[in-house]
C-alpha positions as a LaTeX table, in Angstrom:
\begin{tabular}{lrrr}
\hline
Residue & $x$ (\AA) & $y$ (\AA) & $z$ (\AA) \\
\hline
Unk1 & 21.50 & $-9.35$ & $-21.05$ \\
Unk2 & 20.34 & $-10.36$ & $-17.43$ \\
Unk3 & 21.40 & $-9.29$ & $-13.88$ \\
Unk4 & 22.20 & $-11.38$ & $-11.16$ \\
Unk5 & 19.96 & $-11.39$ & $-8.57$ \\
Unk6 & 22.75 & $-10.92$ & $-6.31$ \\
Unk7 & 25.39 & $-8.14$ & $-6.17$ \\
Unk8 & 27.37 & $-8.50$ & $-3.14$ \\
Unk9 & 27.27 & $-4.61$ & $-2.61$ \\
Unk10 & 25.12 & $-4.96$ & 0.81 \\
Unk11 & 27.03 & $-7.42$ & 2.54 \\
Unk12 & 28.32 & $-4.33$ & 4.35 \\
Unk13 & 24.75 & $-3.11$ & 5.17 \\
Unk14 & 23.88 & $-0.68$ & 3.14 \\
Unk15 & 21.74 & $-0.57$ & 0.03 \\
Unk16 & 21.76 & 2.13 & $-2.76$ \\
Unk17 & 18.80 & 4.89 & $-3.56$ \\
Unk18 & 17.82 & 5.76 & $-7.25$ \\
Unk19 & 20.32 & 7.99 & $-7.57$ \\
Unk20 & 23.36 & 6.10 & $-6.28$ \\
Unk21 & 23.85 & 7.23 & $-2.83$ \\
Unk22 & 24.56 & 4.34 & $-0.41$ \\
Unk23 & 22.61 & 4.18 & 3.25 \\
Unk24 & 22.53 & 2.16 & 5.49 \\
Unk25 & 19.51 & $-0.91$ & 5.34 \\
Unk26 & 18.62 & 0.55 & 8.73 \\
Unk27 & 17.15 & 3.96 & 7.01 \\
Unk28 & 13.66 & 5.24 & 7.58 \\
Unk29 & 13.80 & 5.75 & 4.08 \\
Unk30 & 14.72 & 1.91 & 3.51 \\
Unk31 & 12.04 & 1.21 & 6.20 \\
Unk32 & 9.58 & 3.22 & 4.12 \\
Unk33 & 9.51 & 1.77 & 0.63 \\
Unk34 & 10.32 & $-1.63$ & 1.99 \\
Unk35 & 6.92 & $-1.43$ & 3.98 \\
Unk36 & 5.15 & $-0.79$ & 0.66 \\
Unk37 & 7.17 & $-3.07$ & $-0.83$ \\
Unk38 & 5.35 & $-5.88$ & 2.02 \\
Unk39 & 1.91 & $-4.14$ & 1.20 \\
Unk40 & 2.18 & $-4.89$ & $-2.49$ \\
Unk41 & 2.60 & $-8.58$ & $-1.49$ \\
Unk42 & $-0.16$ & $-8.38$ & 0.90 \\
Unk43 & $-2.08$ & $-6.87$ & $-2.16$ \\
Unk44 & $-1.05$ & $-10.14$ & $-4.50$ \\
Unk45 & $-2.29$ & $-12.13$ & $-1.90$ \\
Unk46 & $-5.42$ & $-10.55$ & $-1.74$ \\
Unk47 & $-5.96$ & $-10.71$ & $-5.40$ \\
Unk48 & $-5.35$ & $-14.64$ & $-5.40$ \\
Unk49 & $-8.41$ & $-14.95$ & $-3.31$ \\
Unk50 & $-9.99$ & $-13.69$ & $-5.54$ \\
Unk51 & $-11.98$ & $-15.82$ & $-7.64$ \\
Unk52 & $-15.67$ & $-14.00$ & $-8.58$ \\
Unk53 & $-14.21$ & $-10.44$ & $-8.22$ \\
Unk54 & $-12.80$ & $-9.70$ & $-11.53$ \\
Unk55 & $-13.76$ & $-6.47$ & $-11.36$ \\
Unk56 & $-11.66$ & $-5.97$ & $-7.85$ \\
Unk57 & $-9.23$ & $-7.82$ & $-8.73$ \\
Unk58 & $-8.14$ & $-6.16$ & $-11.79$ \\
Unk59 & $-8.65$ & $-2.88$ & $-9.28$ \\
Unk60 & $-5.73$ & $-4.72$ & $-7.19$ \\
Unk61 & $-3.49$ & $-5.35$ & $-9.89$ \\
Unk62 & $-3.66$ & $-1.54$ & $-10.71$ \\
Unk63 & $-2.83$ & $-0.97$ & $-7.24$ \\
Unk64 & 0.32 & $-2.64$ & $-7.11$ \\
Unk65 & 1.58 & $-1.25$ & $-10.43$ \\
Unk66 & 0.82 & 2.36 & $-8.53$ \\
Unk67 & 2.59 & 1.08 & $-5.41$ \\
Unk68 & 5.81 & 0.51 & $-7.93$ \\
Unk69 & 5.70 & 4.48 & $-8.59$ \\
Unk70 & 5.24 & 5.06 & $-4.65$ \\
Unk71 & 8.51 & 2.94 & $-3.60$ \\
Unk72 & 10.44 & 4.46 & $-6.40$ \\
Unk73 & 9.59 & 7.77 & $-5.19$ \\
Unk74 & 10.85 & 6.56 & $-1.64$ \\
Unk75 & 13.75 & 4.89 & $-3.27$ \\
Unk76 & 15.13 & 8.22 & $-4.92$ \\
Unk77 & 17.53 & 10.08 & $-3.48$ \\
Unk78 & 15.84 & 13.93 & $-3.12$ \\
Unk79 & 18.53 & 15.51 & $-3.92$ \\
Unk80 & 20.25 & 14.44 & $-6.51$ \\
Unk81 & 19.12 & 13.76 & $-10.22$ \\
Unk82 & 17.97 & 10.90 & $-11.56$ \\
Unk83 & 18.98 & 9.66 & $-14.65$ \\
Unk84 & 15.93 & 6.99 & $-14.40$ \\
Unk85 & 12.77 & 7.71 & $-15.41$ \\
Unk86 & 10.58 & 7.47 & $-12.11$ \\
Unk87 & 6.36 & 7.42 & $-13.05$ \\
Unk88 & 4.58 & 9.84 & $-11.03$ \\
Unk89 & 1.37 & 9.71 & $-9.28$ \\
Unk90 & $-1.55$ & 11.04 & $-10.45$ \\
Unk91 & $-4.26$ & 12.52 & $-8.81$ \\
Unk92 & $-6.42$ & 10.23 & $-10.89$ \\
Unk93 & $-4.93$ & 7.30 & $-9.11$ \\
Unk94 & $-6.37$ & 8.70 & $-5.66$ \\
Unk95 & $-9.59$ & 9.72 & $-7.04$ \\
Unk96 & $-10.33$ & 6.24 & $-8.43$ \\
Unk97 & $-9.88$ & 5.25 & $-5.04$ \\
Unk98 & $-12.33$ & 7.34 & $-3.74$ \\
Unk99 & $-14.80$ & 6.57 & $-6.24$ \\
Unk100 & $-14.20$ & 2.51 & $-5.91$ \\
Unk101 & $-14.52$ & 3.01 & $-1.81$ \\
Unk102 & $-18.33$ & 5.39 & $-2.80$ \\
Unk103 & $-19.10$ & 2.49 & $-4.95$ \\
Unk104 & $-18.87$ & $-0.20$ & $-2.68$ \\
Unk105 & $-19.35$ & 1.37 & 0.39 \\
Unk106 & $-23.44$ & 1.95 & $-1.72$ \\
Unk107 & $-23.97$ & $-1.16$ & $-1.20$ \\
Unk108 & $-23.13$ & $-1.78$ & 2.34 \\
Unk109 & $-24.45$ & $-1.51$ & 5.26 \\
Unk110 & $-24.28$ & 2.27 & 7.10 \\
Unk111 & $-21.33$ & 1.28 & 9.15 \\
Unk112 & $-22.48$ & 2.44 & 13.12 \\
Unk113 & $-19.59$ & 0.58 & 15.06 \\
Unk114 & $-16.28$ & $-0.43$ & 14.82 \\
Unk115 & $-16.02$ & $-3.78$ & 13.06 \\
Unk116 & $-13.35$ & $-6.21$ & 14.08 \\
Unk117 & $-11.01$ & $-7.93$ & 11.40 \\
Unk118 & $-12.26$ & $-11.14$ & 10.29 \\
Unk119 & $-15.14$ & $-12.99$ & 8.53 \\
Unk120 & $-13.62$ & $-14.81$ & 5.73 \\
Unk121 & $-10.02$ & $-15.42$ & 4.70 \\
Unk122 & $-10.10$ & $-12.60$ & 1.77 \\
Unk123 & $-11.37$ & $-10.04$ & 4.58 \\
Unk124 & $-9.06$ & $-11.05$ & 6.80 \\
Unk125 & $-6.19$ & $-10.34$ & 3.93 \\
Unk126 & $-7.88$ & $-6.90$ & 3.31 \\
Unk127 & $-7.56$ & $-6.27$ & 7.02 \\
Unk128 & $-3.62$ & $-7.19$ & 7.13 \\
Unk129 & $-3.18$ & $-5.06$ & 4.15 \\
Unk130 & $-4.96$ & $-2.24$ & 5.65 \\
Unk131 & $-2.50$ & $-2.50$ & 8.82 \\
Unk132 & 0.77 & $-2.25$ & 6.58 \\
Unk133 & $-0.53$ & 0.34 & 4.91 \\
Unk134 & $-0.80$ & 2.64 & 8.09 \\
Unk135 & 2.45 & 1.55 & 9.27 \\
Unk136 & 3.68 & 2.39 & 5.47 \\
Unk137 & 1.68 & 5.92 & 5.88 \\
Unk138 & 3.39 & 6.55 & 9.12 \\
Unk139 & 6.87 & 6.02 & 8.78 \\
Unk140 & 6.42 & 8.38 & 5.58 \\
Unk141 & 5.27 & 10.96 & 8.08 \\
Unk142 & 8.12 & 10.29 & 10.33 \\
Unk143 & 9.91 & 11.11 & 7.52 \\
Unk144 & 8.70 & 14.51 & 6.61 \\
Unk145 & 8.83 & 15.07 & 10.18 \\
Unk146 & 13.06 & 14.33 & 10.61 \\
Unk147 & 12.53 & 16.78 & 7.57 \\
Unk148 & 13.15 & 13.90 & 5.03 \\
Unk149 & 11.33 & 14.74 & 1.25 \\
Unk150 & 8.10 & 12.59 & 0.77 \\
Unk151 & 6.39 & 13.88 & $-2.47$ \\
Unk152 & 2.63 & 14.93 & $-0.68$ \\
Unk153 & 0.87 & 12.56 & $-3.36$ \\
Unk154 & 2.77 & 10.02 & $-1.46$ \\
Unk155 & 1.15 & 10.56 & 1.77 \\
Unk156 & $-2.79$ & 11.09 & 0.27 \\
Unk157 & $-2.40$ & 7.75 & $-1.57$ \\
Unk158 & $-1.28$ & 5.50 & 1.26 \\
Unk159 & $-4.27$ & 7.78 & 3.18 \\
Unk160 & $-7.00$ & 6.96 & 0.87 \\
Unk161 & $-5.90$ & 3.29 & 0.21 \\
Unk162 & $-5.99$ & 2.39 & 3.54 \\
Unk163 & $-9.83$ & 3.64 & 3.38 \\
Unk164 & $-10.11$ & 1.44 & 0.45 \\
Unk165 & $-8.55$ & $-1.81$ & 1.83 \\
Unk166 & $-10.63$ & $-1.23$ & 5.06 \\
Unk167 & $-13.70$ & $-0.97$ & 2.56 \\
Unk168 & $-13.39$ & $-3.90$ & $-0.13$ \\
Unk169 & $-12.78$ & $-6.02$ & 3.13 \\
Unk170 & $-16.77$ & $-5.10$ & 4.36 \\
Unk171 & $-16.98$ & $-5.36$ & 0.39 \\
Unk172 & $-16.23$ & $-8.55$ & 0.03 \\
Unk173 & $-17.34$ & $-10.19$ & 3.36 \\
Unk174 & $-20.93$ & $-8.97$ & 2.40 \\
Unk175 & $-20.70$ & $-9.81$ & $-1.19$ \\
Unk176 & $-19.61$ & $-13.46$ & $-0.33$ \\
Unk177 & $-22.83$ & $-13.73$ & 2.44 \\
Unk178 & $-20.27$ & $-13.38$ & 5.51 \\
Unk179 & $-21.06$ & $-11.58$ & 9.15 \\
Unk180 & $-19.25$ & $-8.87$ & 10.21 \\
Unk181 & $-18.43$ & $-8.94$ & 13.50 \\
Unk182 & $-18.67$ & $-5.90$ & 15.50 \\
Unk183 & $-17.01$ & $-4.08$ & 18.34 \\
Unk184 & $-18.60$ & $-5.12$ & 22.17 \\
Unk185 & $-17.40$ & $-2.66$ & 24.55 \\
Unk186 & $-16.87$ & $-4.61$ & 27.85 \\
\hline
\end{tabular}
């Protein structure tokens, strides 16, 4: 059996949650997991540059499997029950992060002043990423301050890969013989 792509049931402007309650498209909630939604992309991107990093790039592919769980968990509707079967997150997923950024970040440079995006194309991509991802982390804090449910593992996870993006683009640039470019003050 296969579903249509289309369903005709937002023409009025409103989408459904897990859950079956209908909002309106214009809903920080929509907002939220539709900004990680355009992060995963970002993240697919990134991974097609990717042509000497298998290591990374299987990393990446991780990533946007764990970014599935995170909009789900934005897409649900907090209070009612689910009869789907929503993946958490696990505090393994934000540890790995933290032990990928430690890893890398070993074999940089010490990092003494703000770097500006750029340096290569793949860099460039991390940087983007990175950028989505804060706007992703703060509309979820918008939300739990309009006293919306985000689940806290949430929050951490968009925190730390942020950190992560920001590293495997210094990562990368440096692996691949690039320059960063670094912050002048005028």
């Amino acid at each position: 059996m296969s579903f249509k792509i289309y369903t005709k049931t937002g023409d009025d402007g409103t989408t459904a949650l897990i859950g079956g309650t209908r909002i309106p498209k214009s809903h920080i909630r929509i907002e939220a997991y539709g900004t990680v939604d355009e992060l995963n992309s970002w993240i697919g991107i990134i991974a097609d540059f990717l042509t000497t990093h298998s290591a990374e790039k299987a990393l990446l592919k991780q990533i946007q499997n764990i970014l599935f769980t995170v909009g789900s968990s934005l897409a649900c509707d907090p209070d009612k029950d689910t009869k789907m079967l929503i993946p958490d997150l696990h505090d393994a997923d934000i540890t790995l992060l933290e032990q990928e950024i430690d890893r890398m970040d070993g074999t940089l440079p010490e990092l003494k002043n703000f770097v500006l995006p750029g340096g290569n194309a793949t860099a460039s991509h991390c940087h983007v990423a990175r950028c989505v991802c804060r706007r992703a982390e703060r509309i979820c804090v918008a939300m739990t301050q309009e006293g919306q449910f985000v689940d806290d593992g949430v929050l951490v996870y968009l925190n730390r890969l942020s950190d992560y993006l920001f590293t495997l683009s210094r990562y990368i640039l440096h692996q691949e013989g690039g320059v960063e470019t670094l912050w002048k003050v005028r």
